[in-house]
PDB file of N, CA, C and O in Angstrom:
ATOM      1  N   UNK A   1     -51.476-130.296-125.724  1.00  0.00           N
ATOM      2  CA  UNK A   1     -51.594-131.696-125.310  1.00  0.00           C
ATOM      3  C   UNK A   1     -50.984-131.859-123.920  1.00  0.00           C
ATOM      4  O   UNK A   1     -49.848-131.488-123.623  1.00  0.00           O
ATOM      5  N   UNK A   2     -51.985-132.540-122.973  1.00  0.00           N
ATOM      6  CA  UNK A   2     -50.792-132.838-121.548  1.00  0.00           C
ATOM      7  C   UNK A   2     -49.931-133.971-121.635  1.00  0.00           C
ATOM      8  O   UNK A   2     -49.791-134.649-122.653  1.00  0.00           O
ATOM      9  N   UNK A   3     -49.289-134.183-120.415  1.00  0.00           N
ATOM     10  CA  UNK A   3     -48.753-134.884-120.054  1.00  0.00           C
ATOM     11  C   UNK A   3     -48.893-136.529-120.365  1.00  0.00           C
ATOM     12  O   UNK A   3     -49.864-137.132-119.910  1.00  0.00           O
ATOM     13  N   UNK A   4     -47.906-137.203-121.138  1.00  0.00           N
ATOM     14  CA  UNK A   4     -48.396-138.824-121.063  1.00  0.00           C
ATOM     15  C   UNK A   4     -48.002-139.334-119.389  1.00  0.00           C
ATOM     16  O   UNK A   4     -47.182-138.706-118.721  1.00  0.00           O
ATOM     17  N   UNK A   5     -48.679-140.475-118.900  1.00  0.00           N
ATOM     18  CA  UNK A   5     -48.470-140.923-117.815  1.00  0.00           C
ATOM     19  C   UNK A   5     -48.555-142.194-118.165  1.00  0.00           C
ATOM     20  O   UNK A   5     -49.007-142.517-119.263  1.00  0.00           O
ATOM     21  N   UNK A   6     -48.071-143.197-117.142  1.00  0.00           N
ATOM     22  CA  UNK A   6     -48.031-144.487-116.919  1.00  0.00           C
ATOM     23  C   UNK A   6     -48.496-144.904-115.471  1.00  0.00           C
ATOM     24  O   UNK A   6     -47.807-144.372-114.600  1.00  0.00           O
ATOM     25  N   UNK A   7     -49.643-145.845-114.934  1.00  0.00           N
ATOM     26  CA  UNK A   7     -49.996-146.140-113.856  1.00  0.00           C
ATOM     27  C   UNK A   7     -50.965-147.284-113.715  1.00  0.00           C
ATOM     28  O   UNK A   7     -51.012-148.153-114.585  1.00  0.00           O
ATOM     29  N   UNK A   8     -51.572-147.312-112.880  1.00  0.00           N
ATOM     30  CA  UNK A   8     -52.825-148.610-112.066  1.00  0.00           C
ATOM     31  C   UNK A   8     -53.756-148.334-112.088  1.00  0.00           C
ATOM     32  O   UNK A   8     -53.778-147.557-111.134  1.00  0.00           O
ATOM     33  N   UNK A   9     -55.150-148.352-112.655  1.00  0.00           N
ATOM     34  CA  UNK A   9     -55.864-148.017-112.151  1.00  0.00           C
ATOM     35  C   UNK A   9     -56.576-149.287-111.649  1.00  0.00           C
ATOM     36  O   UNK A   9     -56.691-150.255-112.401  1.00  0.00           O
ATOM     37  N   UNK A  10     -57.079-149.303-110.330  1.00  0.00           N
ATOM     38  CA  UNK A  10     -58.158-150.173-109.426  1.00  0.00           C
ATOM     39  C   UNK A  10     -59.189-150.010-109.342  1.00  0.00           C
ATOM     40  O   UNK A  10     -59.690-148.980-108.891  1.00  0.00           O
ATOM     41  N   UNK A  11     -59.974-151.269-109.877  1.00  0.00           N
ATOM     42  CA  UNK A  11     -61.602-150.618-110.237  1.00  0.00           C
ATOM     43  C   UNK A  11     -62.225-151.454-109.083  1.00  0.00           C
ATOM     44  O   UNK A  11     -61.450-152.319-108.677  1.00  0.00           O
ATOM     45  N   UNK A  12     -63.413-151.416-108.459  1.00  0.00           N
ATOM     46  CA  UNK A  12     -64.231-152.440-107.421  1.00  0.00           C
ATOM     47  C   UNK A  12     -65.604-152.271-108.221  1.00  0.00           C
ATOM     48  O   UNK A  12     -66.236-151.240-108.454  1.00  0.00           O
ATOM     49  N   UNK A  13     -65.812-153.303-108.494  1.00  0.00           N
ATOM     50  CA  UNK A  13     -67.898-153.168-108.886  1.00  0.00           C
ATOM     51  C   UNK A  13     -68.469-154.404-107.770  1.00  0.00           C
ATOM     52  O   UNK A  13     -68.222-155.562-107.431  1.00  0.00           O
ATOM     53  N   UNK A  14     -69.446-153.219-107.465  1.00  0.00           N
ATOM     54  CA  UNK A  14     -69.858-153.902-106.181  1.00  0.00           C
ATOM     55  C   UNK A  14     -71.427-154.062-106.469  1.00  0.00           C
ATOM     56  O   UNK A  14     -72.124-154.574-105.592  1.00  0.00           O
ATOM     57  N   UNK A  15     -71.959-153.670-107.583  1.00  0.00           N
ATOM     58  CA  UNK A  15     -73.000-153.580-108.194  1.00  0.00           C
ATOM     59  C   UNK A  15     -72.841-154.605-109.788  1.00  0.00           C
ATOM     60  O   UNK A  15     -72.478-154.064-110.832  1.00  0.00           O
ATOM     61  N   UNK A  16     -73.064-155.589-109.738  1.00  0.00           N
ATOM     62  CA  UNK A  16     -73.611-156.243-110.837  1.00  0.00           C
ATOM     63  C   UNK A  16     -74.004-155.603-111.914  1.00  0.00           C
ATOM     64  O   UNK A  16     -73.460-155.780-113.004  1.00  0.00           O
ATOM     65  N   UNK A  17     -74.680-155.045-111.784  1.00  0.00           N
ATOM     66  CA  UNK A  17     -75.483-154.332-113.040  1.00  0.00           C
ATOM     67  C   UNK A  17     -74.607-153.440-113.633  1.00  0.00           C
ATOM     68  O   UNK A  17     -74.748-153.025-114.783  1.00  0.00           O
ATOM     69  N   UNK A  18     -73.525-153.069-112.734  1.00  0.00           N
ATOM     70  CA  UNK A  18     -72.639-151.683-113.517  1.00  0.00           C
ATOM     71  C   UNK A  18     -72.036-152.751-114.355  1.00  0.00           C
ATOM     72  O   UNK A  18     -72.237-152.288-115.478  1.00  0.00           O
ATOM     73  N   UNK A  19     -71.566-153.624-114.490  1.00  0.00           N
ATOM     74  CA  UNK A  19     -70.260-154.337-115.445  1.00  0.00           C
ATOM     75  C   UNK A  19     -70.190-153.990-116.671  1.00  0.00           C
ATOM     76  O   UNK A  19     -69.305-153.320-117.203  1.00  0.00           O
ATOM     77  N   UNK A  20     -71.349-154.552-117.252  1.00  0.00           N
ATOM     78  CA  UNK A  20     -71.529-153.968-118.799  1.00  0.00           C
ATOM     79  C   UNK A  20     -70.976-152.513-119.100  1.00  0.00           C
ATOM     80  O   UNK A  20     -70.089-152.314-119.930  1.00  0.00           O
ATOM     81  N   UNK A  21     -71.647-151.402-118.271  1.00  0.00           N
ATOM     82  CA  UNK A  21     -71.153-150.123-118.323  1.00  0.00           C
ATOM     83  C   UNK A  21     -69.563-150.100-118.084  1.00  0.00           C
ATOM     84  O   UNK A  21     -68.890-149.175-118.539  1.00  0.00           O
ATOM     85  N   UNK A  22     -69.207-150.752-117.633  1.00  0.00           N
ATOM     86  CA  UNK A  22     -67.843-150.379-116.854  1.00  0.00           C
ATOM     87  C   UNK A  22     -67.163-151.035-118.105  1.00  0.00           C
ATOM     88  O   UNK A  22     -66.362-150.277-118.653  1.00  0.00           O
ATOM     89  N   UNK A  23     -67.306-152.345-118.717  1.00  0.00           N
ATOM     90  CA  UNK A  23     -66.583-152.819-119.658  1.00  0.00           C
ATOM     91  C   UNK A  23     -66.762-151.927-121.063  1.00  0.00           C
ATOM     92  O   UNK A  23     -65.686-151.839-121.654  1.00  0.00           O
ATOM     93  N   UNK A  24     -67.740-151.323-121.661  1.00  0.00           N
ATOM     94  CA  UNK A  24     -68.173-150.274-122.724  1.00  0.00           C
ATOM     95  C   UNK A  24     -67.012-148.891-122.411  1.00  0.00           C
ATOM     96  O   UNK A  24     -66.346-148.319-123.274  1.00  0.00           O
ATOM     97  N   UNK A  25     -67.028-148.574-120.822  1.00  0.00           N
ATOM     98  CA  UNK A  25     -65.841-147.378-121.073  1.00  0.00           C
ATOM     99  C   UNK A  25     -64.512-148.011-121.203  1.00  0.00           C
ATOM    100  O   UNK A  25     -63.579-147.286-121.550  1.00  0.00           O
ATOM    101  N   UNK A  26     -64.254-149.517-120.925  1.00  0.00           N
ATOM    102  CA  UNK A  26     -63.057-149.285-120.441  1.00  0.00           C
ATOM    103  C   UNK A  26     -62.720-149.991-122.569  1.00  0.00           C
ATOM    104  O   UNK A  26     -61.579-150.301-122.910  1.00  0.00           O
ATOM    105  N   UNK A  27     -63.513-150.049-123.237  1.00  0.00           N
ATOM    106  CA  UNK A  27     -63.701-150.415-124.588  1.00  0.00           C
ATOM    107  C   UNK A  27     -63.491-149.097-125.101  1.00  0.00           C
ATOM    108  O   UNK A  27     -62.576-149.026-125.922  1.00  0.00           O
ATOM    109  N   UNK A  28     -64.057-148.096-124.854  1.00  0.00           N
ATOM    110  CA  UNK A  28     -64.060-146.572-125.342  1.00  0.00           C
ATOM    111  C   UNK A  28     -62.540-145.948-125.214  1.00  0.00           C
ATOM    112  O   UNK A  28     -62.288-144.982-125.934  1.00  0.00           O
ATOM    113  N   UNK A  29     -61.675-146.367-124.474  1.00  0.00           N
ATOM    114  CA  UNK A  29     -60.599-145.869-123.819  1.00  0.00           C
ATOM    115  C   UNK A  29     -59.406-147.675-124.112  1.00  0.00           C
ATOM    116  O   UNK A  29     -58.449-148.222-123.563  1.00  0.00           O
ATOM    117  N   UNK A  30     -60.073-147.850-124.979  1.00  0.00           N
ATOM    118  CA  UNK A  30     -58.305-148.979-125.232  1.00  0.00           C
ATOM    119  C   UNK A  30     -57.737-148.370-125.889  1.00  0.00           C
ATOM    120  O   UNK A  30     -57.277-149.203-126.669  1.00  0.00           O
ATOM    121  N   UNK A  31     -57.357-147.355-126.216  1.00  0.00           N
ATOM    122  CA  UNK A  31     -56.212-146.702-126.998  1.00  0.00           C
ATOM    123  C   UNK A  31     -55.072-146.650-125.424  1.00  0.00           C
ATOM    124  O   UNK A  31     -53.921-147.056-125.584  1.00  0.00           O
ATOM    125  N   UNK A  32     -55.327-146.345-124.571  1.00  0.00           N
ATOM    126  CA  UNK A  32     -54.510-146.452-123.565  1.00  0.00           C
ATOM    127  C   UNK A  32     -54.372-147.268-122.351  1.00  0.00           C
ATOM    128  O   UNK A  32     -53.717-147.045-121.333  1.00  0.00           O
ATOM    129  N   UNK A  33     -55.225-148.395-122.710  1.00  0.00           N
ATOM    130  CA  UNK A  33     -55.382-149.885-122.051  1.00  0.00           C
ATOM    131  C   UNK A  33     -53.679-150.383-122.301  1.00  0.00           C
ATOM    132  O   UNK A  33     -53.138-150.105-123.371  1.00  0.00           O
ATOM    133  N   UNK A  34     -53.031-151.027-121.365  1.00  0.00           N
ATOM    134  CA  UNK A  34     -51.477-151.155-121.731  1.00  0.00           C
ATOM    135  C   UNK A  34     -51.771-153.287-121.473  1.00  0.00           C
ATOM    136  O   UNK A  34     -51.388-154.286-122.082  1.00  0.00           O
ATOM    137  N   UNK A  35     -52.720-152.997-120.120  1.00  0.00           N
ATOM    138  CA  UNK A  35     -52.717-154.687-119.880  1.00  0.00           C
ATOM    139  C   UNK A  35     -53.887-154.262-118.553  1.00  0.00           C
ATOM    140  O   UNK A  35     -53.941-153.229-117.886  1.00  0.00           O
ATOM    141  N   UNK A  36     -55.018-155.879-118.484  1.00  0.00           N
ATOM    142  CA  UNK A  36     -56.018-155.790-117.810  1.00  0.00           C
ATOM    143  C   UNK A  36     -56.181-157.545-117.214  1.00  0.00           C
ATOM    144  O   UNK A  36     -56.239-158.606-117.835  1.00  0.00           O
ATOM    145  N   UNK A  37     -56.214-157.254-115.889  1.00  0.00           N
ATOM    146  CA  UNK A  37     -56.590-158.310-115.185  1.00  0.00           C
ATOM    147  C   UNK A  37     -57.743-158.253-114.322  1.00  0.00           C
ATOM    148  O   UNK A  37     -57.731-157.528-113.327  1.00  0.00           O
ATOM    149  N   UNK A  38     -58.698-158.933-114.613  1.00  0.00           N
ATOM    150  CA  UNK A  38     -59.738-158.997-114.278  1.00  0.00           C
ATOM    151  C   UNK A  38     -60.398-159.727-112.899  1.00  0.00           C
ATOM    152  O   UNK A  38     -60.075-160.849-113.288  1.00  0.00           O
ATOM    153  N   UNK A  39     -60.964-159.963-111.789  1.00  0.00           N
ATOM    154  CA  UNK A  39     -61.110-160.901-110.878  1.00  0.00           C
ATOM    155  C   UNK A  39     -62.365-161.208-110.906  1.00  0.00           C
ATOM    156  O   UNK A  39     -62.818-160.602-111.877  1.00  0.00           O
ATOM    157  N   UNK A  40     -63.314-161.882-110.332  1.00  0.00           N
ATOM    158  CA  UNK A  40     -64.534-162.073-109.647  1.00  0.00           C
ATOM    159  C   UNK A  40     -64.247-162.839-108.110  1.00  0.00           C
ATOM    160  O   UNK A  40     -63.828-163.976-107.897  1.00  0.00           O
ATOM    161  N   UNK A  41     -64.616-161.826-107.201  1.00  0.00           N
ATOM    162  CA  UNK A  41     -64.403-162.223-105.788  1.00  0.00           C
ATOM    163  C   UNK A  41     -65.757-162.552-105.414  1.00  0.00           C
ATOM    164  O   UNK A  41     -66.631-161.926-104.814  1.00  0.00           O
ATOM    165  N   UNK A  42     -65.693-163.748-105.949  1.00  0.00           N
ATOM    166  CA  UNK A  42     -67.444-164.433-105.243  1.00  0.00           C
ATOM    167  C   UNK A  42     -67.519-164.664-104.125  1.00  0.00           C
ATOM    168  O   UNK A  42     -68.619-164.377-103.651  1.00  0.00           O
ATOM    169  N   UNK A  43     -66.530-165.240-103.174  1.00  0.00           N
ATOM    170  CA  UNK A  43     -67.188-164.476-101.577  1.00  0.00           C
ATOM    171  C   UNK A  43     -67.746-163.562-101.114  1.00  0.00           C
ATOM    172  O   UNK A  43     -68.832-163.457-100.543  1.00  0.00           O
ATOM    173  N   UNK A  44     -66.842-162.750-101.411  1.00  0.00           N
ATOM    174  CA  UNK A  44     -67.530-161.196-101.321  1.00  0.00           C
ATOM    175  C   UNK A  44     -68.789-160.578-102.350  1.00  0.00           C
ATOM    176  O   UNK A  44     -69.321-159.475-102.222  1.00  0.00           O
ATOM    177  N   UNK A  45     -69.009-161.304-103.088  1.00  0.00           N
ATOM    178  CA  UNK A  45     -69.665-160.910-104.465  1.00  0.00           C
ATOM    179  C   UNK A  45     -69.126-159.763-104.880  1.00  0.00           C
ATOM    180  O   UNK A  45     -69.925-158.851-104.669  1.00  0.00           O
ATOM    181  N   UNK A  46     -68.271-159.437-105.307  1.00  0.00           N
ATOM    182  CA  UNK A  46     -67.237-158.234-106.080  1.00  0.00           C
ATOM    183  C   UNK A  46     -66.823-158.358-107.152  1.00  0.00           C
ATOM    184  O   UNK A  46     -67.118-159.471-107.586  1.00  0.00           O
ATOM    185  N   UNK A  47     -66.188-157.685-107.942  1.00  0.00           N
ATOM    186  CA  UNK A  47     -65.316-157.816-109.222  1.00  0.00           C
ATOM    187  C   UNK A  47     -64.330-156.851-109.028  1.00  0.00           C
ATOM    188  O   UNK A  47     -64.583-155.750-108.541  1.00  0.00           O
ATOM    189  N   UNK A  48     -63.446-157.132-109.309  1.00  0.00           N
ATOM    190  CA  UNK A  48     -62.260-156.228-108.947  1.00  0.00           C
ATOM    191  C   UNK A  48     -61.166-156.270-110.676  1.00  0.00           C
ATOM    192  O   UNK A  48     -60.783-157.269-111.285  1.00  0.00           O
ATOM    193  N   UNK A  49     -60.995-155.114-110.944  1.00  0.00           N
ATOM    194  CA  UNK A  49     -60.469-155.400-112.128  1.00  0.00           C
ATOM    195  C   UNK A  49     -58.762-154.077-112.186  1.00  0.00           C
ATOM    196  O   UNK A  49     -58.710-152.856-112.332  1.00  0.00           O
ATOM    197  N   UNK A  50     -57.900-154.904-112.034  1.00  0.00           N
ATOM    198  CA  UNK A  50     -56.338-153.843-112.039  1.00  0.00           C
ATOM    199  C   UNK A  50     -56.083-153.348-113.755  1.00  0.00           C
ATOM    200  O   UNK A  50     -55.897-154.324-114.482  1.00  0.00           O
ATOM    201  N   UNK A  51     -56.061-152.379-114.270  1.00  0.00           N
ATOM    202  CA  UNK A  51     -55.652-151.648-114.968  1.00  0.00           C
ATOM    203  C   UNK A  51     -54.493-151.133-115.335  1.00  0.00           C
ATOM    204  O   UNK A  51     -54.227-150.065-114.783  1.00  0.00           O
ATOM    205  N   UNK A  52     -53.471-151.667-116.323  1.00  0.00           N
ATOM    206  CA  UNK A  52     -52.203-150.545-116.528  1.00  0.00           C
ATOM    207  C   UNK A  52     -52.544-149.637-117.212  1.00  0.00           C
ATOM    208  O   UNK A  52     -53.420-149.977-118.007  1.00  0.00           O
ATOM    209  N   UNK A  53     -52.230-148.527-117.282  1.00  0.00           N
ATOM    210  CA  UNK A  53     -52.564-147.648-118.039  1.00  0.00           C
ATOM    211  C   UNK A  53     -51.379-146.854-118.708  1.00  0.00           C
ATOM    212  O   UNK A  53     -50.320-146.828-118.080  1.00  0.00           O
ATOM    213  N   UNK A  54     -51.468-146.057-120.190  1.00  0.00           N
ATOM    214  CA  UNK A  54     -50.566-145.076-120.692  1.00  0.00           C
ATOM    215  C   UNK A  54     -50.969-144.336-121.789  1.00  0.00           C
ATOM    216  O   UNK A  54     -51.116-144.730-122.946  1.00  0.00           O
ATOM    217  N   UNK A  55     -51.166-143.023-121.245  1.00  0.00           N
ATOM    218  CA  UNK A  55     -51.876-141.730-121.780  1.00  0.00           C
ATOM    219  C   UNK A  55     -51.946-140.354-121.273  1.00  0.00           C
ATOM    220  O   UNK A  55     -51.571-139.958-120.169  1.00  0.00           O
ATOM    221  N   UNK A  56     -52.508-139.636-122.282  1.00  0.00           N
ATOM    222  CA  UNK A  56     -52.306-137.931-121.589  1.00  0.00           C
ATOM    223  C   UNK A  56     -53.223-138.402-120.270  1.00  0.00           C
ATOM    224  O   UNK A  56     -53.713-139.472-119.910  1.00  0.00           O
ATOM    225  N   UNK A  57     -53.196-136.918-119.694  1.00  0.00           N
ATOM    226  CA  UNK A  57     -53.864-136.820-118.219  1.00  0.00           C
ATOM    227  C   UNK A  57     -55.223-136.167-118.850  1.00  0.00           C
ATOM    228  O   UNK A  57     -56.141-135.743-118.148  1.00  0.00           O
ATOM    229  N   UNK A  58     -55.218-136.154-119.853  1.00  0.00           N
ATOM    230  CA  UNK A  58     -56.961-135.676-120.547  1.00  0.00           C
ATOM    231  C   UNK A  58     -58.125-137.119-120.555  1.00  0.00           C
ATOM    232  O   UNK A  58     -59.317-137.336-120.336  1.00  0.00           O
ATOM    233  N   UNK A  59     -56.647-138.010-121.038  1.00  0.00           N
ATOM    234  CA  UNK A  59     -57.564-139.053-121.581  1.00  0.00           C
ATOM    235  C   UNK A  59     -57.685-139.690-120.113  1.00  0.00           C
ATOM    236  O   UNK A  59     -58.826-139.766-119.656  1.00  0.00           O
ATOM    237  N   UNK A  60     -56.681-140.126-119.379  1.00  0.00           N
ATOM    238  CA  UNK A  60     -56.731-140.880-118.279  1.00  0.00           C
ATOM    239  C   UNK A  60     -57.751-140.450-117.202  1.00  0.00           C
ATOM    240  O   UNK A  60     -58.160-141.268-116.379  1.00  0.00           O
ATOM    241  N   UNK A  61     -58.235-138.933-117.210  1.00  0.00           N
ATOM    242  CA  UNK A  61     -59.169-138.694-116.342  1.00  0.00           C
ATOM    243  C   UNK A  61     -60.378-138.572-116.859  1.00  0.00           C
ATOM    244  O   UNK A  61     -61.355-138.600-116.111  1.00  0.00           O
ATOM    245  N   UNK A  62     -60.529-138.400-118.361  1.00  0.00           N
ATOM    246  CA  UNK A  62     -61.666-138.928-118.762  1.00  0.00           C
ATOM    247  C   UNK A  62     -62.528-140.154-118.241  1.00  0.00           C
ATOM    248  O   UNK A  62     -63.714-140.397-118.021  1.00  0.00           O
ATOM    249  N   UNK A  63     -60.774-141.075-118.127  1.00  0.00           N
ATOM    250  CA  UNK A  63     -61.505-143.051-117.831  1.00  0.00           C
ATOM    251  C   UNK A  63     -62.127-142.457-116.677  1.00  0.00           C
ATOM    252  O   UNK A  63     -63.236-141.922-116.667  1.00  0.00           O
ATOM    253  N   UNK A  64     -61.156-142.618-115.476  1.00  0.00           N
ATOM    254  CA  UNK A  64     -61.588-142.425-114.000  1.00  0.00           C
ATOM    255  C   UNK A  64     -62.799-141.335-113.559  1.00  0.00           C
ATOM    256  O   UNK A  64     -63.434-141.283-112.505  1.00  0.00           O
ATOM    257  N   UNK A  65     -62.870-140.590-114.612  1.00  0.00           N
ATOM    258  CA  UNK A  65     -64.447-139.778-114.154  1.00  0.00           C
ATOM    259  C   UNK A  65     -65.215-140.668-114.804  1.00  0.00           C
ATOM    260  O   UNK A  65     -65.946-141.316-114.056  1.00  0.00           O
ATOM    261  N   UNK A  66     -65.294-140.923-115.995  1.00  0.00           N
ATOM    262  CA  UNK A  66     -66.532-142.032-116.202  1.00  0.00           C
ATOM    263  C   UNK A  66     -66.694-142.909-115.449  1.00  0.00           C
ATOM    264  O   UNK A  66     -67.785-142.954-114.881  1.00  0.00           O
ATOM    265  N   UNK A  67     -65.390-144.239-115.066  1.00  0.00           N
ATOM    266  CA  UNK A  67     -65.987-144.496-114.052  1.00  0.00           C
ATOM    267  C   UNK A  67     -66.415-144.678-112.872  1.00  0.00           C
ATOM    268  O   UNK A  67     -67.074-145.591-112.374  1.00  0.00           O
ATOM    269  N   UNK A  68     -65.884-143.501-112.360  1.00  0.00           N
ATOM    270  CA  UNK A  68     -66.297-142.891-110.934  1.00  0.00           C
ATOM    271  C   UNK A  68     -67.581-142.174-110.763  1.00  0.00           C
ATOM    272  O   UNK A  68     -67.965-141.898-109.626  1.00  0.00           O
ATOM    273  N   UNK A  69     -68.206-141.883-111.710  1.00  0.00           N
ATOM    274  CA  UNK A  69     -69.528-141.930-112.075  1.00  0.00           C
ATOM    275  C   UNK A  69     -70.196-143.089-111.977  1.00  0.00           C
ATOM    276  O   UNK A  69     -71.114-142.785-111.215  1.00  0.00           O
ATOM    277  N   UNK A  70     -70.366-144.504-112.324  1.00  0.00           N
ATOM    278  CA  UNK A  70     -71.177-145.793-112.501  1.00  0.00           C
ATOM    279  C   UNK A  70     -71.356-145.529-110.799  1.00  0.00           C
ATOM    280  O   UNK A  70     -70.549-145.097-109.976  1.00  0.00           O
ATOM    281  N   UNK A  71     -73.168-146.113-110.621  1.00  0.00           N
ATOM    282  CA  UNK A  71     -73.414-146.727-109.145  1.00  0.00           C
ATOM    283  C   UNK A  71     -72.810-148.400-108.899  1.00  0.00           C
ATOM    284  O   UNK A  71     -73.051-149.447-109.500  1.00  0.00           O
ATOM    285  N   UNK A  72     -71.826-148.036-107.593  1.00  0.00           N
ATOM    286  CA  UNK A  72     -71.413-149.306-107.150  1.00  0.00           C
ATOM    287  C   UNK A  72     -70.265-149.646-107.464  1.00  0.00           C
ATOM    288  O   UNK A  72     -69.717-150.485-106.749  1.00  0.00           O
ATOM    289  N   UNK A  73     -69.520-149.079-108.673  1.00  0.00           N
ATOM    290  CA  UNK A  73     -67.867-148.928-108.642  1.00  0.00           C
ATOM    291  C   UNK A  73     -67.266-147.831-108.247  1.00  0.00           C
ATOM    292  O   UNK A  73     -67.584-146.670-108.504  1.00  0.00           O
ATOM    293  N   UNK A  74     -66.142-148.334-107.436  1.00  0.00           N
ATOM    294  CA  UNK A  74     -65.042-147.154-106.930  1.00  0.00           C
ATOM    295  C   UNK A  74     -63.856-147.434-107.430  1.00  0.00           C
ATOM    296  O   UNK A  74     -63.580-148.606-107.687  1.00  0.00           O
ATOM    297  N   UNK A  75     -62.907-146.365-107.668  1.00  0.00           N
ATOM    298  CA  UNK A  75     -62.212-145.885-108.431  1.00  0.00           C
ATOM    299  C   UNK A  75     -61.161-145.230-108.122  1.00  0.00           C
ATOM    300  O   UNK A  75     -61.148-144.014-107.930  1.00  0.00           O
ATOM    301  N   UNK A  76     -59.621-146.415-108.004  1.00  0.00           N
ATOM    302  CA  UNK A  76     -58.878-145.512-107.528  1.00  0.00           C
ATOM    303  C   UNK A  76     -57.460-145.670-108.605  1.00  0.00           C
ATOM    304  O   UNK A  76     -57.427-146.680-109.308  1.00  0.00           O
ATOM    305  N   UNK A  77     -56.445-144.776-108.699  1.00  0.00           N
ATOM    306  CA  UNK A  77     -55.362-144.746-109.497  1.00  0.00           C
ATOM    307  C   UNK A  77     -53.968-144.282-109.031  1.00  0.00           C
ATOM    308  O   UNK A  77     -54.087-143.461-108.122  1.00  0.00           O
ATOM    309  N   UNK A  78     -52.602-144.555-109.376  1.00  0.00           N
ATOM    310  CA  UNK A  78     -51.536-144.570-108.963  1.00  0.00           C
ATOM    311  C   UNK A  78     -50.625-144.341-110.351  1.00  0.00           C
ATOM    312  O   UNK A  78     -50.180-145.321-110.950  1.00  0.00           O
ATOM    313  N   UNK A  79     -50.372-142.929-110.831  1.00  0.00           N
ATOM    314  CA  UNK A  79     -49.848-142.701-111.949  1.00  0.00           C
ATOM    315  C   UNK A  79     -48.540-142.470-111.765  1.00  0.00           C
ATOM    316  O   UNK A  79     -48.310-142.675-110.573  1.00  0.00           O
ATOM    317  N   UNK A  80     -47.297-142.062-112.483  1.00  0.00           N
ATOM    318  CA  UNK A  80     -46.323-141.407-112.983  1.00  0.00           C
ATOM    319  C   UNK A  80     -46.507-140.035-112.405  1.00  0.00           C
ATOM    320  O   UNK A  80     -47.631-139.591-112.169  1.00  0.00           O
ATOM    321  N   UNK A  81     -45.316-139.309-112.158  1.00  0.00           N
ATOM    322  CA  UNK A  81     -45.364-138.022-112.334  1.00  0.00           C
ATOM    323  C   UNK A  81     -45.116-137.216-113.570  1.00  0.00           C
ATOM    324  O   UNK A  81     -45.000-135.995-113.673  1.00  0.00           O
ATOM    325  N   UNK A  82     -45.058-138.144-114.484  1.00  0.00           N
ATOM    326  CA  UNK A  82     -44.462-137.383-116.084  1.00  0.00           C
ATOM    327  C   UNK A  82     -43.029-137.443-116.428  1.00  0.00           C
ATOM    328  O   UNK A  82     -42.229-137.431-115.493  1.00  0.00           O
ATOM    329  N   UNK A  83     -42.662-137.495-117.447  1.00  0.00           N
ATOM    330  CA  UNK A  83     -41.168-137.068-117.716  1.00  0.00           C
ATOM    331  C   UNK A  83     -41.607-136.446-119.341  1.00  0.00           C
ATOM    332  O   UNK A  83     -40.745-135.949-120.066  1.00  0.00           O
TER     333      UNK A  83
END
């Protein structure tokens, strides 16, 4: 088993159509959902959604490759180094 971590992850959907997808993984992966704030930046037409996160580094890069995979969300994170 690896490492548990604690961190941020920052999601951008800049594509409409990904949301659904993006909300189904981030449903697949609440075992290590800690707390989720969600935005809609309608100026920009964006969605921006901050992530706490706490889990192995199996599961946590599971999230961030799935959804760094979807067209139109980017995907960035700020973990723990472990203890």
């Amino acid at each position: 088993m690896s490492d548990k971590r604690l961190g941020v992850i920052g999601i951008v959907i800049e594509d409409r159509n990904s949301v659904a997808r993006v909300n189904q993984i981030l449903s697949e992966h609440a075992d290590i959902n800690v707390g989720r704030m969600g935005l809609p930046y309608r100026e920009k037409d964006v969605n921006v959604i901050a992530l706490i996160v706490d889990g192995s580094t199996d599961r946590l890069g599971s999230l961030t490759g799935k959804l760094g995979s979807i067209p139109g969300v980017t995907v960035k994170s700020a973990l723990t180094k472990g203890k």
